[in-house]
C-alpha positions, 0 to 999 in steps of 0.5 A: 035690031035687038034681039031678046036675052037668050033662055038658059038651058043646063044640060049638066044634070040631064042624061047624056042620051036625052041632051040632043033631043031636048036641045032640038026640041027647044030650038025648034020651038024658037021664034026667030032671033030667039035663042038658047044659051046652052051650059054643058059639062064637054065641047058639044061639036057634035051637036053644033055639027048636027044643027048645021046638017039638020038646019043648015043656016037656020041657027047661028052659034057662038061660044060664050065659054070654051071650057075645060069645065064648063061649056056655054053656047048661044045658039040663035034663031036666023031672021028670014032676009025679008024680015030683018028690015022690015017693020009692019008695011013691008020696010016702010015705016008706019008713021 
């Protein structure tokens, strides 16, 4: 399965008071295996630590880049099991 190229989020210019709650708000709106390539300016765990408490298993997160100037993050949408493998007739090919 192949998932979409991530869109790009920079929070580098955002207010550090608004950064979590755009992050959250663009993630929800995500559809499954979408995902969201976070650019921050610091290590954003406590924000990896939030998703996990919110969301727990609904995201995976992997670091692309891990400073010390500047952070990258994919953050992508989980695939229901039941989804994964299946195609338009619940797993059995249409042709």
């Amino acid at each position: 399965m192949s998932f979409p190229s991530p869109s790009v989020l920079d929070l580098r210019p955002v207010a550090p008071a608004e950064r979590h709650t755009l992050v959250f708000s663009r993630l929800q709106a995500l559809a499954a295996g979408d995902g969201l390539l976070l650019v921050d300016d610091h290590d954003p765990a406590p924000l990896q630590r939030q998703l996990q408490e919110r969301f727990p298993g609904r995201f995976a997160v992997a670091y692309l880049e891990d400073g010390p100037e500047v952070w990258q993050l994919e953050i992508r949408k989980a695939v229901p099991a039941e989804a994964a493998g299946s195609c338009c007739s619940g797993g059995r090919c249409c042709g």
